[in-house]
PATIFI-336362 format. One record per residue: y, z, x of N, C-alpha, C in turn. Coordinates in pm, whole numbers, plus 50000, padded with zeros to 5 digits. Example, Ala and Ser with C-alpha at 12.3 -4.5 7.8 and 13.67 -1.06 7.14 Angstrom:
# residues 2
494315078051319495505078051230496705078051320/497755070851285498945071451367500035078751290/
END
This chain:
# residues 647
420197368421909419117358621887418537360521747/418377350321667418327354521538416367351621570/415807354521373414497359921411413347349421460/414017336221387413397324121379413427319821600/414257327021638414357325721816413177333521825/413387345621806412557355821858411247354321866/410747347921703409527346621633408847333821749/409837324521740409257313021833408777318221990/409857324422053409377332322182408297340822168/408047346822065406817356822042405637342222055/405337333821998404657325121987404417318622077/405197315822196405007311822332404237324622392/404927337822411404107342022440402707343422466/402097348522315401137347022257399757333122343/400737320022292400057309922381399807313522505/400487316222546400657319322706399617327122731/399337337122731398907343822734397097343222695/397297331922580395597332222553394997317622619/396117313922687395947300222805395527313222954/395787318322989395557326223073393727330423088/393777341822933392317343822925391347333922899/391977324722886391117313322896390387307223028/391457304523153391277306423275390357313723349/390777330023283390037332023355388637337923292/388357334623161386597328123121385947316823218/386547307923227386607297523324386297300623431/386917309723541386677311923664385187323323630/385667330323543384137340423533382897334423538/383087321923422381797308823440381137305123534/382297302523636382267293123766381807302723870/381427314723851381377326123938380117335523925/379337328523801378417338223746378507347723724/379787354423682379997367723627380137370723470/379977361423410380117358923298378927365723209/378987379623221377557390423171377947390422998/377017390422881377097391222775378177402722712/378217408922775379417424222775380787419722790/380707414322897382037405922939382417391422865/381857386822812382327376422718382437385122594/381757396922508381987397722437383847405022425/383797413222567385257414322586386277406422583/385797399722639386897384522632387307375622481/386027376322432386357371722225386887378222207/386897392022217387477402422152389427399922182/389567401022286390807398522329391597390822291/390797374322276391017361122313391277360022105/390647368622030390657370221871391887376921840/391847388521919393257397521907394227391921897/394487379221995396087372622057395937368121952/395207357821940395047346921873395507346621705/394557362621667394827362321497396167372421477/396347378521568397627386521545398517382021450/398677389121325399637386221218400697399221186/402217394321163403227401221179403557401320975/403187407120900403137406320774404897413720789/406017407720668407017409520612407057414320526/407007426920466407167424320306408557423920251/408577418720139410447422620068409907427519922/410967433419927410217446019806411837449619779/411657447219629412947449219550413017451519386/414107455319312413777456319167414117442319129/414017436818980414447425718964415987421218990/415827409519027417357403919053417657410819174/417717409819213418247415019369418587402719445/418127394619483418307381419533417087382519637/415867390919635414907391719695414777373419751/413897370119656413327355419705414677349619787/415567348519693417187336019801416817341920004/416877353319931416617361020119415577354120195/414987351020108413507347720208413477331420222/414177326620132414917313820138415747313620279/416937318920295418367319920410417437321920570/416507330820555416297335720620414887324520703/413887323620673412887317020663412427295220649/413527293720505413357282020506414527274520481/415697277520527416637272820519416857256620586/415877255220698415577241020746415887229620648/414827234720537414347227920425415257216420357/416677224420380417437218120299417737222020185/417217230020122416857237020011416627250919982/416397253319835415737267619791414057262419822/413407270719842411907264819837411017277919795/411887285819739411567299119682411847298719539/411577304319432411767301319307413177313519321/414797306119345415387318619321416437318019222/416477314119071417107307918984417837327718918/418757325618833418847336418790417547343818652/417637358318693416357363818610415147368218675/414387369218605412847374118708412347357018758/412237355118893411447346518920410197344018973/410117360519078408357356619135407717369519039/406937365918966406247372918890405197374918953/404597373919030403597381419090403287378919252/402807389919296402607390419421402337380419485/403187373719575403337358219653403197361019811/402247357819911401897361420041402127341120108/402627341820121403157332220278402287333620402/401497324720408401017323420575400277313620621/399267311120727398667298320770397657301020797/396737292720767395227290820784394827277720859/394227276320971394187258421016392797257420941/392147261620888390767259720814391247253920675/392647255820601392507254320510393807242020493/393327234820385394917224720355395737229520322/397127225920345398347231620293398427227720147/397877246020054398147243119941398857257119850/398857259919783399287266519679398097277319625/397347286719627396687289219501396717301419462/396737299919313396867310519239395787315919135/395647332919146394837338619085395057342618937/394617334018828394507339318669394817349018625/395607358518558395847370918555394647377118449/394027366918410392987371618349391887378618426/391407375618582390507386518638390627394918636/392267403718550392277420818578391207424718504/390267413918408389737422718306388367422418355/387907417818446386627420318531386837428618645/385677435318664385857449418762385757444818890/386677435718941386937431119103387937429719139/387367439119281389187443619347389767426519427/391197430319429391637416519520391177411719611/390297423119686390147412919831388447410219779/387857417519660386737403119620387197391519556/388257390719530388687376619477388957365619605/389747372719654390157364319758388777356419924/387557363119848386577359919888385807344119824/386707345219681385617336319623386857325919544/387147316019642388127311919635388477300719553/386657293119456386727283319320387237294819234/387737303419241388457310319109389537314119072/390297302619196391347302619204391857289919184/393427289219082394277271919095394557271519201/394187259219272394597252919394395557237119334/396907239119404397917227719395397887224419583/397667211419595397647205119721399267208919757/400007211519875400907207419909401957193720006/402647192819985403127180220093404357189920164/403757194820259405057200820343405847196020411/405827184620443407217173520453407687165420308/407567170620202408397166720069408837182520034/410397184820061411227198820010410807199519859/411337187319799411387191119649409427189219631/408807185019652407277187719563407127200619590/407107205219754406727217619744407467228319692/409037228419650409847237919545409087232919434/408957226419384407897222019275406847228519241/405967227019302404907234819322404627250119320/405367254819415405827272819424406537273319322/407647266019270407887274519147406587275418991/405497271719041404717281418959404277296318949/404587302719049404687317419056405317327518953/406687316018921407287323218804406477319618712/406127312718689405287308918510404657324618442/404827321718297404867331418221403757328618073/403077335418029402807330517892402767341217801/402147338417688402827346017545401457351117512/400887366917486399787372417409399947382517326/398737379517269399107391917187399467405217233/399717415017112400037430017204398677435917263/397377430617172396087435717215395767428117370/395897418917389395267413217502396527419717624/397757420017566398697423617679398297442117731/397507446617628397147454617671395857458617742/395247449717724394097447017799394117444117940/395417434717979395667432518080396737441318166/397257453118115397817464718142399677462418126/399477458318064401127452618052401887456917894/400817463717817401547472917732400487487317713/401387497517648401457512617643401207514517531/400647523017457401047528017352401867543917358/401547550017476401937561217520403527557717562/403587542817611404537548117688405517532717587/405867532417477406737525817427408167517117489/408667523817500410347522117614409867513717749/408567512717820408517504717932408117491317899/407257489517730406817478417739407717467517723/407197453317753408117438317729408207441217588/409437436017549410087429717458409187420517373/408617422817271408027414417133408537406717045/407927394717057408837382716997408687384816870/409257376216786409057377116609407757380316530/406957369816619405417367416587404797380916660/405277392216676404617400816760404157396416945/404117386116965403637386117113404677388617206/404107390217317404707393217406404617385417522/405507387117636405397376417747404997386617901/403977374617959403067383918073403147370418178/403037377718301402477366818420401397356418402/401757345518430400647341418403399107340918521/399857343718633399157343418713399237359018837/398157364818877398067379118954398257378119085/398007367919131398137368319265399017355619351/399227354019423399027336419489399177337919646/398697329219684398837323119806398977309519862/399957313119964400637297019972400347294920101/399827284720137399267281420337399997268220308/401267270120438401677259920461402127260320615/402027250120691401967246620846403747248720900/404537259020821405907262020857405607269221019/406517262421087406277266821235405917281621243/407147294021190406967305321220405347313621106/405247305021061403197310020963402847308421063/402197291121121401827288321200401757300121329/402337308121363402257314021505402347331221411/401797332221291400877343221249401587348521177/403177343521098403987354221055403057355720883/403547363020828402997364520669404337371720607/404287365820516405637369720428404617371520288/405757386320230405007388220130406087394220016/406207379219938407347382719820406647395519730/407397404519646406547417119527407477413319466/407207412219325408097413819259408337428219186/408837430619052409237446219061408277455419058/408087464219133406887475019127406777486019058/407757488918987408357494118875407847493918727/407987479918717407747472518579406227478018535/406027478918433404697480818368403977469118411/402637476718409401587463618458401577458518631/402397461518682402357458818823401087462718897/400727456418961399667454919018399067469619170/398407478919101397697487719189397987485619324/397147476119362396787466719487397577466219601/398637460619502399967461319586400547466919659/400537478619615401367490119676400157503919738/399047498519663398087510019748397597499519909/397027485819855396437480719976397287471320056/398347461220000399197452220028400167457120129/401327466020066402157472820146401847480220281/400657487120246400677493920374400437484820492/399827472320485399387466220611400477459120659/402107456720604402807450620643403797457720748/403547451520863404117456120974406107463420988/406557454720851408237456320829407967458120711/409077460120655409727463420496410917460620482/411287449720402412927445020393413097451620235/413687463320193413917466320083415367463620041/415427453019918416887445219889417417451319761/418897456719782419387466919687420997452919649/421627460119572422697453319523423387456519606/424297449119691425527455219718426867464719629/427127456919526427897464219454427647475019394/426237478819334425787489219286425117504219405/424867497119492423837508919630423117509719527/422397521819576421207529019545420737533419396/420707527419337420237528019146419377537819154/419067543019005418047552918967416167547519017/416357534818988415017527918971414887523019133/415767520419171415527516719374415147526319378/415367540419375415307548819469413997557219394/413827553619305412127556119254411207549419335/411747536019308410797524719402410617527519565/411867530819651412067538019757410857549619829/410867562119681410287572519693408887569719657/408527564819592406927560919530406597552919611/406797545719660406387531219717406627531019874/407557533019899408107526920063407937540120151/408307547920110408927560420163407677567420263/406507564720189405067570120182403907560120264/404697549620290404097543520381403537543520517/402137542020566401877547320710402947542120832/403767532720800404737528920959405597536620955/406437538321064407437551821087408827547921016/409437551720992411047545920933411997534221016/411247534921158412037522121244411597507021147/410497509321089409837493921072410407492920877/411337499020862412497497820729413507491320781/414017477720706415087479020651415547477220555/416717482220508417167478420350418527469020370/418537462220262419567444820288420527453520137/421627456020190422557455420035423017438920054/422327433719932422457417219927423527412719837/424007404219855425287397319768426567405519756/426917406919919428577411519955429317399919921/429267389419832430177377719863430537380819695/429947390519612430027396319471431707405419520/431857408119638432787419519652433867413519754/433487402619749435237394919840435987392119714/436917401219670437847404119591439447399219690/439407386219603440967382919596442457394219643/442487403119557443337411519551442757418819615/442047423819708441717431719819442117426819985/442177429320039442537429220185441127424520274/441017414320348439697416620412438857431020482/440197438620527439557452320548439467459320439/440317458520365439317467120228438127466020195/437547453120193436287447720155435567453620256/436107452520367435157458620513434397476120471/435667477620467435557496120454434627496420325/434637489220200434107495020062432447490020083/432167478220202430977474420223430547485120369/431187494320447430837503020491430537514520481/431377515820359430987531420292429877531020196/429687515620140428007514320043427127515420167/427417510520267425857514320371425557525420383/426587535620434426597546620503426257558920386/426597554320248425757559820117424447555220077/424057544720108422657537820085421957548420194/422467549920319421587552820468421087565320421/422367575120375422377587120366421287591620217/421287586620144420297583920003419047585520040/418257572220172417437569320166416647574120312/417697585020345417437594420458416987581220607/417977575420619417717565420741418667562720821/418777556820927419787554821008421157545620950/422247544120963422737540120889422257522420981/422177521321122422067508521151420747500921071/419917505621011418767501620926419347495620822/420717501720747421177492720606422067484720661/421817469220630422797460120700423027453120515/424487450420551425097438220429424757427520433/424467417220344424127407020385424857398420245/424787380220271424677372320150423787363120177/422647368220085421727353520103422067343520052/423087340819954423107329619883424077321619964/425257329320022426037319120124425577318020252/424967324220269423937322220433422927310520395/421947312420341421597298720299422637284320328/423857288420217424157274020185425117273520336/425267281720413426137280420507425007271420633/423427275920606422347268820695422417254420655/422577254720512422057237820451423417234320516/424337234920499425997229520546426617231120692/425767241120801426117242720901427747248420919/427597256220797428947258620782428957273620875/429017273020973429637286621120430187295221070/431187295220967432347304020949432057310820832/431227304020754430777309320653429327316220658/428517314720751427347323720773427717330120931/428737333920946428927345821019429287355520901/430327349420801430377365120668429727365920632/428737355520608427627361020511426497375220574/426487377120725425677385920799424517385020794/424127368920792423107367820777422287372520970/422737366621001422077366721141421937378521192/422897388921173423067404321200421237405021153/421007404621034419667408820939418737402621052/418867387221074417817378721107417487390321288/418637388921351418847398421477417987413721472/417987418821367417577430221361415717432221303/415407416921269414387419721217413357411021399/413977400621432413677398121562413357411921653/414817418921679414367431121785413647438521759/413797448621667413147457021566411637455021572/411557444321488410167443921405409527438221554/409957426021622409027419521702408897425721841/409797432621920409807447321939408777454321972/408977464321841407287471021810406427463821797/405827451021728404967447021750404327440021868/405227439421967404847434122106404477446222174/405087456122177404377465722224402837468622183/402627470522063401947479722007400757471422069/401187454022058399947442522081399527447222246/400707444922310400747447122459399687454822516/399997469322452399397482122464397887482522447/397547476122350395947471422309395407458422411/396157453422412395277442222527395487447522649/396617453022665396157458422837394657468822820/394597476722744393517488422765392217476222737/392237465722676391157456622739390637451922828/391987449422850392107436723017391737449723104/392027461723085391567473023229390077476223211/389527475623054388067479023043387567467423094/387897453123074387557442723139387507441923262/388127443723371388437445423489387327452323546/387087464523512386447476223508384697468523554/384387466023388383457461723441383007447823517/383957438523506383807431223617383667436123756/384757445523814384687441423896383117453823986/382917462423873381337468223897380417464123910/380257448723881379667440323891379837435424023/380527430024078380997423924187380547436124333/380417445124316380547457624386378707460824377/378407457524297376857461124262376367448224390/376437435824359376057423724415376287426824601/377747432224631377977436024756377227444824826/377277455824756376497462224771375057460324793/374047455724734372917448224773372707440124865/374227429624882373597424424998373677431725104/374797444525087375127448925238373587454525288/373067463125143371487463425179370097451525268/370557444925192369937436725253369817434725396/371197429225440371457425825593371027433725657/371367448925635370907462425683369377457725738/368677456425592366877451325593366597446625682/367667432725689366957425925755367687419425918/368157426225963368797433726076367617443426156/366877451626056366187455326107364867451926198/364907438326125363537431326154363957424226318/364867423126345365317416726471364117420926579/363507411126661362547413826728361447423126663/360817422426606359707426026521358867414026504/357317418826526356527410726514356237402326360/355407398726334355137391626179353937403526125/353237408526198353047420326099354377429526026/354997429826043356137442526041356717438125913/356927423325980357547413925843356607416925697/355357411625730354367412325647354447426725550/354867438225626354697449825575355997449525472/357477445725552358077448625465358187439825371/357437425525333357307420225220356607427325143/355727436125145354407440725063355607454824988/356267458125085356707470025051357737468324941/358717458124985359387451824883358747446724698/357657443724760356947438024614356427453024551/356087464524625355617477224574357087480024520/358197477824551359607484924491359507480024352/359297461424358359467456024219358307464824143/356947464924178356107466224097356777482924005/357387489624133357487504624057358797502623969/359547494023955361077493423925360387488923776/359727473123751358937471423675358767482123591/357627493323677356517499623539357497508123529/358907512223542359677523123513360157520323382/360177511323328361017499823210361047513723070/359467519623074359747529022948360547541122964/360677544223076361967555423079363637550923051/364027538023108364817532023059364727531722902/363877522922824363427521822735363897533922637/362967545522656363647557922658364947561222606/365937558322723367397564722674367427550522573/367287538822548367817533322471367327536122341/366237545422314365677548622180366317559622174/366557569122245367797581222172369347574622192/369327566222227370737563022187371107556222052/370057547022051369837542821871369877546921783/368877559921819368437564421727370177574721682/370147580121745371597591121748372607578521630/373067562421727373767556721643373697555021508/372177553021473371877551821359372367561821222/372297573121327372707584221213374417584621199/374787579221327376517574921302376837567421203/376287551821252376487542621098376237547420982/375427552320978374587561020819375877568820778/376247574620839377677585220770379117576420769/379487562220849380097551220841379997545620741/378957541820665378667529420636378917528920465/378997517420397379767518120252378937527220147/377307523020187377467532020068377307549420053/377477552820165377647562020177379197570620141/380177562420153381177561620127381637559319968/380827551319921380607547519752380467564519722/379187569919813378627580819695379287592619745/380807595619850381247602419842382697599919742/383287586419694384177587919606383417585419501/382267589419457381667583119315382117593219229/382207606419267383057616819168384597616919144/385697606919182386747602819171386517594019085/385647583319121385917572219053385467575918899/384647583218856384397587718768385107593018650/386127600218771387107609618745388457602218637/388557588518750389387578918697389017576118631/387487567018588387157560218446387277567818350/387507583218306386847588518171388097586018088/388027584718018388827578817907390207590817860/391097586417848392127600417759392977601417929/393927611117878394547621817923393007624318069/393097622218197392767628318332393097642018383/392697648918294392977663718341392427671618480/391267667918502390337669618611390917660818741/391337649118749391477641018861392277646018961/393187649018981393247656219067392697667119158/392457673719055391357683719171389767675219253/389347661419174388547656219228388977650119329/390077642119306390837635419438391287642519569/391997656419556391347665719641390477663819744/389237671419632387887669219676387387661219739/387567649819674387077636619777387917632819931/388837637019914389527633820051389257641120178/389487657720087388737666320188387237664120249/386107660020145384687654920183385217640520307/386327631720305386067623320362386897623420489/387797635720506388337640120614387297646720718/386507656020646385167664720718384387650920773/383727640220682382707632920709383397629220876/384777622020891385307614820954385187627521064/385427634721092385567645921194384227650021245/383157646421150381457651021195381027633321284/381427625521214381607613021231381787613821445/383037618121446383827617821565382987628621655/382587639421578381447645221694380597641721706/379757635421627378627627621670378717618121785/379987612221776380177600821881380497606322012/381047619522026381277627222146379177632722180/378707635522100377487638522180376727631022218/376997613922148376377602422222376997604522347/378147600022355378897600122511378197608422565/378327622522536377687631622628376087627622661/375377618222569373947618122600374367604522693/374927594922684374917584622755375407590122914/376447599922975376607601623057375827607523123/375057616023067373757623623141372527615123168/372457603423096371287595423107371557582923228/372947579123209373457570623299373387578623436/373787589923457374437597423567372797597023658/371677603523534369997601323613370007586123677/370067580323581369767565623608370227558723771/371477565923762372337563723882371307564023983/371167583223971370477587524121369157581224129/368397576224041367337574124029367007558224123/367907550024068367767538724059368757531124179/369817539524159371047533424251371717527224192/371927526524060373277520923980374257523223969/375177518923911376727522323911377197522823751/376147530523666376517533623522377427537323488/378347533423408379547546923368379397544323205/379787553323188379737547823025381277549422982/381307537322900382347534622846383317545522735/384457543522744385487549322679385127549722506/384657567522463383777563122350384887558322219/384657556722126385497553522039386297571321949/387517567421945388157578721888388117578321719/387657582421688387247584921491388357590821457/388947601221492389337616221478391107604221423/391087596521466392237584421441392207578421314/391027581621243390857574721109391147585521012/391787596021080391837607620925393277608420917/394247603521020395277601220951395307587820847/394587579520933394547565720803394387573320655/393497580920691392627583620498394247594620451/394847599720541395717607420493396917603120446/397127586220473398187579520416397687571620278/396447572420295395807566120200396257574420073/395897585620092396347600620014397527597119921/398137601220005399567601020045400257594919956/399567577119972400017565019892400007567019723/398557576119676398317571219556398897587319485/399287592219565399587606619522400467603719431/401027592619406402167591419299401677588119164/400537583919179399467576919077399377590018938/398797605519053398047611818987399477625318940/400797619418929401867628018886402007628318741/402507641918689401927644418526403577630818502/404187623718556404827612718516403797600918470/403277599818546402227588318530401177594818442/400727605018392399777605718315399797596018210/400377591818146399837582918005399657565718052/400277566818172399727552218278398287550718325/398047564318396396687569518421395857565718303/396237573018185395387572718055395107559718020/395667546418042395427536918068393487528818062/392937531118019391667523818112391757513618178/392537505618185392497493718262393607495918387/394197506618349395107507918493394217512818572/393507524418500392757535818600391787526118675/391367519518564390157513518635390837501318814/391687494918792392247482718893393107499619024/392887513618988393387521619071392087524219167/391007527019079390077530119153389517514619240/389447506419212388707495219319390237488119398/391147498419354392187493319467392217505319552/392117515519533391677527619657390107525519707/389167520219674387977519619733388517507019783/389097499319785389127486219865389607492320016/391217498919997391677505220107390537511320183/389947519920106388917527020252388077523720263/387237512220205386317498520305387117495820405/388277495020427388837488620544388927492420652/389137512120608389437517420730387987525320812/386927524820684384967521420750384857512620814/385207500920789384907488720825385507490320964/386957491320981387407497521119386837505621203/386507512821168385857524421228384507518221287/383647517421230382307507621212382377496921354/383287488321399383597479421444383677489621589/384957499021578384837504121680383707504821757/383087514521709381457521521692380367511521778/380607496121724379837484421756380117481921911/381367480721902381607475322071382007481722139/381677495822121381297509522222379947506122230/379097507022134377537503622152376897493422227/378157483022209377767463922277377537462722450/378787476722443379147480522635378697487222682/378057497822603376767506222720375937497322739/375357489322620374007482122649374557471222749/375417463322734375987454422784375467456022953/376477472322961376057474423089375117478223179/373927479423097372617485023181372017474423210/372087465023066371167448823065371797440323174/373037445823229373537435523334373237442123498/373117450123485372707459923626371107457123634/370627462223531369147455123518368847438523540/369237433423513369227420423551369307420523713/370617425123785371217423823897370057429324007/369057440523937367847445324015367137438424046/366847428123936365937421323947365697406924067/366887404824035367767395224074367577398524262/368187409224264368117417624392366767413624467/365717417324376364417413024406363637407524474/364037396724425363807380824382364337374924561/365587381924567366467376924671365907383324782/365427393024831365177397924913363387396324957/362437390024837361507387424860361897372324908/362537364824854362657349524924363097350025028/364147358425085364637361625225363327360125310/362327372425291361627372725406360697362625431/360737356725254359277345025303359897333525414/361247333725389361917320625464361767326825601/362137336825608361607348525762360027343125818/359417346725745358007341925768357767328125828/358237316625752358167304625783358357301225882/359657302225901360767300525985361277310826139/360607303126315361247314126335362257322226373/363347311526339364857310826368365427317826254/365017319126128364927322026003365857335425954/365627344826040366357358926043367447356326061/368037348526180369307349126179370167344426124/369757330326058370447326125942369957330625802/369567334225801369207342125666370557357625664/370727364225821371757373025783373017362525792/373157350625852374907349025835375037341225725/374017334125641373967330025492374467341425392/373777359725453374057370425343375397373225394/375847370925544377757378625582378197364425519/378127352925494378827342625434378967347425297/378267347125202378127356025075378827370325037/378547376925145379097389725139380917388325159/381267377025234383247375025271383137366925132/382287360225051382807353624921383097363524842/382697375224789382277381024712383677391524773/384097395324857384997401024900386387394324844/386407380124874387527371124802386947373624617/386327372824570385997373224438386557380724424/386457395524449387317407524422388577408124405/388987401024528390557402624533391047390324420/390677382024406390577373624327391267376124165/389707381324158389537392923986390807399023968/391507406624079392317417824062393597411024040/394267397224130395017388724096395057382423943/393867378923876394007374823782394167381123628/393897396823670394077404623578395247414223570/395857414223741397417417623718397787407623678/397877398423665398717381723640398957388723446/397747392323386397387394623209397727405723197/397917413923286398437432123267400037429723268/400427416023391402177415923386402507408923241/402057403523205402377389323029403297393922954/402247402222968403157411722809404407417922852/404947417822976406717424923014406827412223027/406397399823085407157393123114408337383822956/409247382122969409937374622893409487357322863/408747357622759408067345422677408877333622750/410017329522771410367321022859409827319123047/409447327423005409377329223167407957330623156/407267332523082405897333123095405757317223026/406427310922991405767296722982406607284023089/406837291023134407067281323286406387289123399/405507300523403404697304923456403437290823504/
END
């Protein structure tokens, strides 16, 4: 099944699946169970499916046939190239593929002139008049090849401004571009782009993310500290005829190698085997000389050898535009397309799977504690008022008064409640405080420092160090703090219990101790930055500087993560007291109207208990109910996307 199958079945899925939690919001509605805790569970979920994005990257040196790949593979429908893939450098700067329904299908690209203001990419990509926007027509092939091929565009500056914009050395001579007569030189014209267009497989969350060489002087920080790591795959495209070059396998080791996903979520494409169907060779010769480049690529790049597959994008393509069978079975294209389907979509169904079930069970959870609280009360009740059977109207009288003495004391108890919610605040408060950015600012402010000083960085390293270690400790004090909330919430809940008769539990606290491997790939990533190779790159000011707000961008992200956690651990304790509290009240309410109808009425008792056993067999079906509809969302994710949309 090639990937464009897979991708589509992932996408049924997906639907499927957030048609489900939809349902059963719906029935929660219809049921009054619908507690502020529990809807916020349900966004949460219902956001997860929904925004889930499967990022691609292809990452190659120049000429490789990178883009044609993403052409064969992706938009071959088209009829066309719809990738800029002409011979020479064509995507000059970092090109991201994906869909937005908020936004029109257009084109836009970021000035390469913002490198010279101190804002990282993802503040650009916030402020989006500062960017060229080209409308697209995604049913016209040629406007929109039109259009995208502005990515390649190029222009001519001086050597001063090219160095301004980090694209020449004086240290480092031999890497810079080539200087025309007049002295200038030729640079990107543009740093970034993004293209939103309504292609079925965007549409259902994919993101493709062309790089061009990462190698080259001037390449963009960003890229490879914040870009790469979030992409779920890695298609790294080598020559067939050549394998593994000096400069791949730099790019390999600096770049890919060091990445937080495990080596399953690699593959490498030796591209353009149709360079090596040699006439005077034998078809098995060609076989064997394109098996022994894999099995030397595999062995190079320390990977399985089934990870390096052969491929031809350029006759796979034209074999899609021509439907030519015989010719995109050699090309191997589908082998690639097959492997990035199982592989990549695969793990990412799991990994999704795995996270929405531990929802759907915290969901469950407290639903159905809810449901159990309500039963429970009435079974109280009936009990109550069972008792009253043959009893005079004094008796009654008493136990209305007595009932209203419960509210009055339940009432004036509110500041002991009150209480645990001010040491629980208060405790959080000091969590966020060690979370929160700028606290985080003023533990890398001696790095960043480190990076700005001008010359030769002799010191930076040992600061970078420093700072990681300060932000490994923070993250670990971080994570105990959140274990002695738990511990204060379970002791306060556990009183509350006996006190009150609730059914508190406190929720599953958030794990921190998970964010210090993040910061350790983070490490990891830029460790190549601060090698006495790169020193006169470093020495740079304008590199150093786009290094440092491209590593502070990365770990806003993984605060910001953290932070979030933190929130809707906090959302669900409260969630859950404010809904039990309610249910007391509620309780109340119900059991004082019971008796007045008792009073009135003097038939009243007895339908008043088979009104509460009518209630009490609903609420019994509710249960079983709940549990049906949340195995139905616990099975989804095994079931096979075909089969879950004829479900």
């Amino acid at each position: 099944m090639s990937f464009n199958q897979e991708f589509d079945q992932h996408g049924v899925w997906r639907k499927q699946f957030a048609l489900r939690l939809r349902l059963l919001a719906e029935w929660l509605t219809d049921h009054d169970l619908m507690e502020p805790g529990i809807r916020e569970r349900l966004d949460g979920l219902h956001a997860q499916v929904k925004n889930d994005k499967i990022m691609v990257a292809f990452v190659a040196e120049f000429s490789r046939g990178k883009s044609e790949l993403i052409n064969a593979v992706f938009f071959a429908g088209y009829g066309r190239r719809i990738m800029p893939a002409s011979a020479g450098r064509t995507t000059m700067c970092p090109t991201e593929l994906g869909y937005d329904a908020e936004v029109p299908p257009c084109l836009r690209l970021l000035p390469i002139e913002t490198r010279l203001q101190p804002l990282s990419l993802l503040d650009w990509r916030n402020a989006p008049d500062k960017w060229e926007r080209i409308d697209l027509d995604v049913n016209d092939p040629k406007q929109l090849a039109r259009a995208i091929q502005k990515v390649a565009e190029v222009r001519r500056v001086t050597q001063d401004e090219a160095r301004g914009l980090g694209f020449w050395s004086d240290e480092a001579p031999d890497d810079n571009p080539l200087a025309a007569a007049d002295g200038t030189v030729e640079v990107p014209r543009w740093r970034h782009a993004l293209i939103n267009m309504a292609h079925p497989l965007l549409k259902q969350g994919l993101v493709i993310l062309d790089t061009p060489g990462l190698n080259a002087i001037g390449a963009e920080p960003e890229l490879t500290v914040s870009l790469l790591p979030q992409a779920q795959a890695v298609v790294f495209i080598l020559a067939a005829d050549t394998g593994v070059t000096k400069s791949d396998l730099t790019i390999w080791r600096q770049h890919l190698s060091v990445l937080g996903e495990g080596k399953e979520s690699r593959l490498v494409v030796l591209n353009k085997i149709d360079t090596m169907w040699d006439a005077l060779s034998s078809p098995e010769q060609v076989q064997l000389q394109i098996a022994s480049q894999r099995m030397d690529s595999a062995e190079i790049l320390g990977l399985s050898p089934r990870q390096v597959l052969a491929v031809s994008a350029q006759k796979g393509l034209l074999a899609k535009v021509n439907r030519d069978k015989k010719l995109l079975e050699a090309s191997n294209l589908m082998e690639l397309e097959t492997a990035l389907g199982v592989d990549l979509l695969g793990q990412r169904r799991k990994i999704l799977s795995s996270a929405v079930a531990t929802g759907i069970q915290s969901l469950r959870v407290e639903t159905t504690r809810m449901v159990h609280t309500r039963s429970r009360d009435l079974v109280e009740q009936i009990q109550e008022l069972e008792g009253l059977r043959g009893k005079n109207a004094g008796v009654i009288k008493q136990m209305r008064l007595r009932i209203e003495q419960e509210q009055a004391d339940f009432d004036a108890s509110g500041a002991k409640i009150q209480a645990v919610r001010s040491v629980h605040l208060r405790l959080l408060k000091d969590l966020f405080a060690m979370l929160s950015a700028t606290h985080l600012k003023s533990e890398v402010s001696v790095l960043s420092r480190a990076l700005r000083q001008p010359g030769i960085k002799l010191g930076v390293r040992r600061a970078y160090d420093h700072t990681f270690d300060r932000l490994r400790t923070d993250m670990s004090k971080a994570d105990g703090m959140a274990g002695d909330i738990q511990s204060m919430l379970e002791g306060s809940f556990k009183s509350l219990n006996a006190e009150y008769g609730f059914s508190l539990q406190a929720p599953t606290p958030p794990q921190l101790a998970q964010y210090i491997r993040d910061l350790d790939l983070i490490e990891k990533s830029h460790l190549q930055y601060l090698s006495l190779g790169n020193a006169l790159k470093l020495a740079q000011p304008e590199f150093a500087e786009r290094l440092a707000r491209a590593l502070m961008s990365r770990l806003r992200v993984v605060y910001d993560t953290a932070v979030n956690e933190v929130e809707l651990w906090n959302k669900s304790a409260a969630a859950q007291l404010d809904a039990q509290l309610r249910e007391r009240r509620r309780n109340f309410t119900r059991r004082i109207e019971a008796v007045s109808r008792i009073q009135q009425a003097a038939g009243g008792l007895d339908e008043r208990i088979r009104e509460l056993q009518t209630h009490q067999a609903k609420l019994n079906l509710l249960d079983a109910k709940l549990s049906e509809l949340t195995d139905h969302l616990l099975a989804a994710p095994d079931e096979e996307p075909a089969e879950a949309l004829a479900a």
